[in-house]
C-alpha positions in Angstrom: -76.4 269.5 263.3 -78.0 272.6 261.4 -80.5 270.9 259.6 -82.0 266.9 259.5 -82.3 265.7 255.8 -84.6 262.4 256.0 -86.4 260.0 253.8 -88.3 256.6 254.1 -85.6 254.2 253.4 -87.1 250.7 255.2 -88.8 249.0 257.9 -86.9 250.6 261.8 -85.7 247.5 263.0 -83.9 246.4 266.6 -83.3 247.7 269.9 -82.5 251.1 271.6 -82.0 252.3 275.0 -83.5 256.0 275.3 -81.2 258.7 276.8 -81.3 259.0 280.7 -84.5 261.2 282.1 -83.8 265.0 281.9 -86.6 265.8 284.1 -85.1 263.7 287.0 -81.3 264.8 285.9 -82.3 268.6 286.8 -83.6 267.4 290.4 -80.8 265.0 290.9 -78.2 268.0 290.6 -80.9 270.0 292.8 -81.5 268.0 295.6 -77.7 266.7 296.0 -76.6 269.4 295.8 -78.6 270.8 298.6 -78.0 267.7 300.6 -75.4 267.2 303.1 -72.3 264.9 302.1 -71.2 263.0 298.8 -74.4 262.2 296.0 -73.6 259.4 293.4 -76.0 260.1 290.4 -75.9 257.2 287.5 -76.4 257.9 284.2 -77.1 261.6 284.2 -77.8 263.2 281.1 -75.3 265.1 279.9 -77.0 267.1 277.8 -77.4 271.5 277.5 -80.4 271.3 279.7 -79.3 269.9 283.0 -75.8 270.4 282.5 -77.1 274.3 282.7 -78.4 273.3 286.6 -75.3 271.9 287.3 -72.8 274.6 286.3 -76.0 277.3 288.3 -74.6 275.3 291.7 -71.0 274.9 290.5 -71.5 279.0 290.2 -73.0 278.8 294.4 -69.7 276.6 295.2 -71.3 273.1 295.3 -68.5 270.6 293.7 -69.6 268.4 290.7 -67.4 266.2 289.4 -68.6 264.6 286.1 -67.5 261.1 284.7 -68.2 260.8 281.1 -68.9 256.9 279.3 -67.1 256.3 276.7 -70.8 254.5 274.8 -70.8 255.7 271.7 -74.4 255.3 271.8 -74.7 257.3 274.6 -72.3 260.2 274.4 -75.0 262.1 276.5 -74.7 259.6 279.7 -72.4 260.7 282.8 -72.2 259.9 286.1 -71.8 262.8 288.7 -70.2 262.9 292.4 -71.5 265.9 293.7 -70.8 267.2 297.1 -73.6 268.7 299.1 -73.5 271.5 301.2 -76.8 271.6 302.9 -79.5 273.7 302.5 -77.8 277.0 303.8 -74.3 276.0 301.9 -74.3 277.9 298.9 -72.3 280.6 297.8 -73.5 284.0 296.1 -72.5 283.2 292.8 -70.4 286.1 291.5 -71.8 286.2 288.0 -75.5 286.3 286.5 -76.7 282.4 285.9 -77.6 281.6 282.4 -80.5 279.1 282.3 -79.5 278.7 278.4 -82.6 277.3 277.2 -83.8 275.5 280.1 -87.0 276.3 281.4 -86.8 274.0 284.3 -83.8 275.3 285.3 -84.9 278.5 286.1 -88.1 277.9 287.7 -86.8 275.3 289.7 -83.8 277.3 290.7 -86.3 280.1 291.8 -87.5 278.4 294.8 -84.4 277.5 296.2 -83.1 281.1 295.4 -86.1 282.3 297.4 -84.7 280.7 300.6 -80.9 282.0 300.2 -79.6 284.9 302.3 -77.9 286.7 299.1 -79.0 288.1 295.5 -78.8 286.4 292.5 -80.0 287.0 288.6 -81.0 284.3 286.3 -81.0 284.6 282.2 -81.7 282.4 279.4 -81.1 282.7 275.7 -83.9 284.5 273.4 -86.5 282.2 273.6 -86.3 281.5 277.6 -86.5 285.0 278.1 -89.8 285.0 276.0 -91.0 282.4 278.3 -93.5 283.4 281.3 -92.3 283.4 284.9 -95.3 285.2 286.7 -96.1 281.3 287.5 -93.8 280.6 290.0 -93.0 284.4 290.4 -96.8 284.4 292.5 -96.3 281.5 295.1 -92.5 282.6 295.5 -93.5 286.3 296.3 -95.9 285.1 298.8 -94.0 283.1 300.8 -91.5 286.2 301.2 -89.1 286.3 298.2 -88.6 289.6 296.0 -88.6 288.9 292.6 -88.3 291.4 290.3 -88.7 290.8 286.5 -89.7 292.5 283.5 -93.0 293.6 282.8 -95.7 290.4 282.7 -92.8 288.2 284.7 -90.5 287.5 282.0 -86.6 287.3 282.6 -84.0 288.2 283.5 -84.8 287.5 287.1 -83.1 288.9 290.3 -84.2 287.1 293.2 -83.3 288.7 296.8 -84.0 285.1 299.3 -84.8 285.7 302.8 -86.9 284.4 305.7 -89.3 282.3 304.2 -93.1 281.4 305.5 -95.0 278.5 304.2 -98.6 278.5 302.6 -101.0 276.8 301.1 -100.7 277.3 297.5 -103.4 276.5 294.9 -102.0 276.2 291.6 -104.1 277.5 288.6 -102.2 275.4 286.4 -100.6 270.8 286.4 -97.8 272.0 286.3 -94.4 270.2 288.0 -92.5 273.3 287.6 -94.4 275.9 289.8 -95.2 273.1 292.0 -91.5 271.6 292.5 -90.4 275.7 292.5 -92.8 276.1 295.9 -92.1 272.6 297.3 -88.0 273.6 297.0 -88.8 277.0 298.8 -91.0 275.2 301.2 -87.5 273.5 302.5 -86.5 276.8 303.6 -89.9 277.6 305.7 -90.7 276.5 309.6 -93.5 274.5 309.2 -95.8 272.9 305.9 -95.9 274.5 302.5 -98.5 272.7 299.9 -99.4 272.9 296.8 -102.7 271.9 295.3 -103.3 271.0 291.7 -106.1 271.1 289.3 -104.6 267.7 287.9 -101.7 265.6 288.8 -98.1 266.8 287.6 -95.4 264.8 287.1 -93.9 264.1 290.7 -90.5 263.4 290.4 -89.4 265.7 293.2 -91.4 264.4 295.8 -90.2 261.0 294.9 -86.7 262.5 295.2 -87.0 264.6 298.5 -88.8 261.6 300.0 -85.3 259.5 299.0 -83.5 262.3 300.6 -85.3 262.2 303.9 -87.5 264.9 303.7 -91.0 264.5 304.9 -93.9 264.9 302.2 -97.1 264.2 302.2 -99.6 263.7 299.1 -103.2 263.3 299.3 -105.1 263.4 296.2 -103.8 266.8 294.4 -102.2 267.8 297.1 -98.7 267.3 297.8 -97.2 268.9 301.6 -93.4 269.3 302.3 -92.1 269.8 306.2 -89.6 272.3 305.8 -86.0 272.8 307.8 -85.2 269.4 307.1 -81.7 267.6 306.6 -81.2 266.3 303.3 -79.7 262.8 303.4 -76.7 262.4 300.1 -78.5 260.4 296.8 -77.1 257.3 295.7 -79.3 256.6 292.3 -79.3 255.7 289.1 -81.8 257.6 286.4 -84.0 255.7 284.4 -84.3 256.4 280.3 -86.4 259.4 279.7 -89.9 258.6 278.5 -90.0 261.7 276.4 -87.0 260.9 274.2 -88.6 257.4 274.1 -92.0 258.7 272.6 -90.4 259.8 269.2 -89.4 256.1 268.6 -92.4 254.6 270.0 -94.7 257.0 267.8 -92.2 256.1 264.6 -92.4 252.2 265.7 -96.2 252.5 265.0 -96.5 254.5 262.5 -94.2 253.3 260.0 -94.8 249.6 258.2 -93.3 246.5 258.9 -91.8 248.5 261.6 -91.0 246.6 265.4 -88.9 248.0 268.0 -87.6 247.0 271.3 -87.0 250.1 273.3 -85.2 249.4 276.7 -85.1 250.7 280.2 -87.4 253.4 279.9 -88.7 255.2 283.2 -93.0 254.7 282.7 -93.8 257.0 285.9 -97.5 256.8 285.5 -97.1 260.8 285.5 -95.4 260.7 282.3 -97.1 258.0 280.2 -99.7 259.6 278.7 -98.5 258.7 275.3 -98.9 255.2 275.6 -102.8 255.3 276.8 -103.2 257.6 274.2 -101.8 255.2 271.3 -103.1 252.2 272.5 -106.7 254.3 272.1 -105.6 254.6 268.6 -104.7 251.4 267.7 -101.0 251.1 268.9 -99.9 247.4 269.2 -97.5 248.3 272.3 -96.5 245.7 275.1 -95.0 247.3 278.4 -92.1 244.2 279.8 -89.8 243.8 282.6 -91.3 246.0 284.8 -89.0 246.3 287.4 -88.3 249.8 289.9 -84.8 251.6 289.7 -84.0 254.3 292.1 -88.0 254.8 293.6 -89.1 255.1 289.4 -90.9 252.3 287.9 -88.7 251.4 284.6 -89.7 248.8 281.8 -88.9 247.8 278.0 -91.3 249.2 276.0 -91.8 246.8 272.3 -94.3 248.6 269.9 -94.9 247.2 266.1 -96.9 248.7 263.2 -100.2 248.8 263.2 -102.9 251.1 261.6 -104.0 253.8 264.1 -107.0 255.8 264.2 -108.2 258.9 265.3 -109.9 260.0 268.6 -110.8 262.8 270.7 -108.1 263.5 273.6 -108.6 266.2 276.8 -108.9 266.2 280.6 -106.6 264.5 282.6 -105.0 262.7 279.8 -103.4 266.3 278.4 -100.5 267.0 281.8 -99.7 263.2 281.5 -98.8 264.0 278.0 -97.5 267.0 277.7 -94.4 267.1 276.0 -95.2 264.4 274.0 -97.9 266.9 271.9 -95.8 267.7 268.8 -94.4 263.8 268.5 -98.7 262.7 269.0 -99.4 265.1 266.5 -97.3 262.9 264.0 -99.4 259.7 265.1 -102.5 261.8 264.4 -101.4 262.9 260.8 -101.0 259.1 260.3 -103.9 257.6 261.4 -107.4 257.3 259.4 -109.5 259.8 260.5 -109.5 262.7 262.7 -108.0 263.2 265.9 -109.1 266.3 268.0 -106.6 267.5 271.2 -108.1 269.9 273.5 -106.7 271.1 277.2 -103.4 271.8 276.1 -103.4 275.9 276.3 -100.0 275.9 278.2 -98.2 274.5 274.7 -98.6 278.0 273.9 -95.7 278.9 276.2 -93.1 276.2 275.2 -89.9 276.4 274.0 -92.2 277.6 270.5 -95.6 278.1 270.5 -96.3 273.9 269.7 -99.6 274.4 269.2 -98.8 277.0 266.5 -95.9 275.6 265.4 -97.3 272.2 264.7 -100.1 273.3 262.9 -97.9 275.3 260.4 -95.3 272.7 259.4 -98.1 269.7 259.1 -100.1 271.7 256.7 -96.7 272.2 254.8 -96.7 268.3 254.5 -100.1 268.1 253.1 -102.0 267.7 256.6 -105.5 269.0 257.2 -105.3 271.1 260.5 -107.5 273.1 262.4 -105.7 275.4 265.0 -107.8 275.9 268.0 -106.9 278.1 271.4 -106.3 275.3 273.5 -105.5 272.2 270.8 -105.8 271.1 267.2 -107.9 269.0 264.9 -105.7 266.8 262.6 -107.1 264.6 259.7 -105.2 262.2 259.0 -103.6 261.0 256.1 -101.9 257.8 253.5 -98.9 259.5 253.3 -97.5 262.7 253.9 -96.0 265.3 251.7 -91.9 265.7 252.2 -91.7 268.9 252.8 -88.9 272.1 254.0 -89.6 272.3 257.9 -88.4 274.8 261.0 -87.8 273.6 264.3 -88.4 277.3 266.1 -85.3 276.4 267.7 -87.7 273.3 269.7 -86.4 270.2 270.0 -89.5 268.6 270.2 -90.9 269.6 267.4 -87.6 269.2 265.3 -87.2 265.4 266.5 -91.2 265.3 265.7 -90.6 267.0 262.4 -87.8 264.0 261.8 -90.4 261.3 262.3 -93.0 262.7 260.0 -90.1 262.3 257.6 -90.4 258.6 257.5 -93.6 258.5 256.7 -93.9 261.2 253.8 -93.0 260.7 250.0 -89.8 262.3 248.9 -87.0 264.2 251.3 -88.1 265.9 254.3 -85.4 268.6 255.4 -85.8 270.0 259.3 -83.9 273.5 259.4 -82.5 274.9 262.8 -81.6 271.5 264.7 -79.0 272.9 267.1 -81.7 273.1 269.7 -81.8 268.6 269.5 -78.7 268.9 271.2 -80.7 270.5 275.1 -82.3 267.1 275.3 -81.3 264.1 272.7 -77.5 264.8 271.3 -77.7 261.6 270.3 -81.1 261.3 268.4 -80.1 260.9 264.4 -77.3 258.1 265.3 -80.8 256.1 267.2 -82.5 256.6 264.4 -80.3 255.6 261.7 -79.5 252.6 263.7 -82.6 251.5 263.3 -82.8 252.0 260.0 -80.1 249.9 258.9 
């Protein structure tokens, strides 16, 4: 899929299941794999992104055997066996690792790297390796890693593990990444490692290493791991990914007569950011069967159309939302008024610069945008204008691009949609399903 050609056709209509969580796939493949004994993972998304984790510990000798549905839906589900080896079984892997595009997988595979008696290199295609490391690089270095990167901590990385010790780490940035980086590392380390946040991050890992045994502790922004400890196998089943839900919610709301039923969707308060935000605006959304699956709270998520309006968003809202800032930067170009995002500097080191990248395709479609440092003032609009669009090779803002589509006059084409396939393979098959 090298391009997305897309028009308003009619009303999206019916029911869709989102694909399985990627940020919970990447620590499923982590944290069984570093347990000890067989890990049953449910509905694992295989997409480029995780599967990228798994083939990193297939490369250290962990065993992952992959079971594919046959769903035509869901093309992108699995479910793994994999066979832990404990947190001193891996392997030195006998090639460089190549994080693809995956961001998480190389930050999160620095911190257990930091605690492994061998050497190891990590890549990642052009735009990773334009991505900054220094992050987790920092914590890492001080607990007793050596890291060595090129100049300003971008990749390739080689990490040389050893004898860890644990700190205290103050994070100057929410983000899970560094935070789940140091809590992995912390594993390795005689005593406590913490990490302390400005605002809360999405905590999938310490939901994950508390299902595994390990002992953590979180008070207020501060989340402790006991290192040394014995990772008990997984048996879970991942809920739908609340990201890849947004761009349907966000569609569901924004385009007439529209009313979807979206199910099984993992609503980790965390992750939802989206949802307070729209329902600010306007959105008529209902949250149903709330229910928990595997330690994450899931529900069905039913949103219809309704006029939204503009409003200011920062703070704490902004790392509850995060990925979701090129999909609510669509809402904001449909609703009356003007809607101003601020507290979202780290969107400049995305897959693309979003904050950038957003600006520059909206105003193709007719949008009023002001770019600031750390957001974006958007005036909305009746209808937008269909337009050429790039993707930067981001997912996000390709899928985002998509839904602007729907609510623009004429044909809206999306160039350079390969990079759709890290995280949502199956998105245009949703999306015309809905459309029928």
């Amino acid at each position: 899929m090298s391009q997305i050609n897309i028009k308003y056709e009619r009303p999206l209509k019916g029911e869709i299941s989102p694909p399985p969580d990627k940020s919970i796939s990447h620590r499923a493949s982590i944290i069984s794999s570093l347990s000890e004994g067989k890990s049953i993972i449910r509905n694992f998304l295989n997409a480029e992104d995780p599967l990228r984790t798994c083939n990193a510990f297939r490369q250290m000798g962990i065993e992952i055997e992959e079971h594919r549905t046959q769903n035509t839906e869901h093309r992108q589900k699995a479910d793994l066996i994999i066979h832990g080896k404990g947190l001193m079984g891996l392997k030195t892997p006998k090639d460089i690792i190549d994080c693809g595009n995956s961001g998480t997988t190389m930050r999160l595979l620095c911190g257990v790297l930091a605690g492994q008696p061998f050497s190891a290199t990590l890549i990642g295609d052009s735009s990773l390796m334009r991505r900054p490391m220094q992050r987790v690089i920092t914590p890492l270095t001080e607990m007793g890693a050596v890291i060595q990167s090129e100049k300003g901590g971008y990749p390739p990385l080689n990490i040389k593990g050893g004898k860890l010790k644990p700190i205290d780490y103050k994070s100057p940035v929410a983000s899970a990444q560094v935070k789940s980086a140091v809590l992995l590392a912390g594993l390795y380390c005689d005593g406590v490692t913490s990490v302390s946040e400005p605002e809360k991050s999405r905590d999938h890992t310490e939901r994950m290493l508390k299902a595994a045994g390990v002992n953590i502790e979180i008070k207020d922004l501060k989340v402790s791991v006991t290192g040394k400890a014995k990772l008990k196998p997984l048996d879970t089943t991942i809920p739908g990914d609340f990201s890849s839900a947004a761009f349907f919610i966000v569609a569901g709301a924004i385009v007439p007569d529209s009313k979807i039923l979206i199910k099984n969707v993992g609503i980790n308060p965390t992750r939802t950011g989206l949802l307070d935000i729209l329902k600010m605006m306007g959105a008529d959304i209902t949250i149903g069967n709330k229910r928990e699956v595997s330690g994450e709270p899931v529900s069905d998520i039913s949103v219809k159309y309704s006029r939204l309006t503009g409003i200011e968003i920062g703070g704490d809202m902004i790392p509850r939302a995060i990925d979701e800032f090129p999909i609510l930067c669509i809402a904001a170009s449909a609703a009356q008024g003007t809607t101003k995002i601020t507290g979202a500097k780290e969107l400049r080191v995305k897959e693309s610069d979003r904050i950038a990248s957003m600006s520059k395709e909206l105003r193709k479609m007719g949008v009023e945008v002001e770019e600031l440092e750390d957001g974006i003032i958007i005036k909305g609009r009746a209808r937008l204008k269909g337009a050429t669009t790039q993707s930067y090779g981001d997912h996000r803002v390709a899928m985002s691009m998509a839904i602007a589509g729907l609510v623009a006059d004429g044909e809206t084409i999306v160039e350079d949609t390969e990079c759709v396939n890290t995280s949502f393979p199956g998105f245009m098959e949703m999306l015309e399903k809905l459309q029928q």
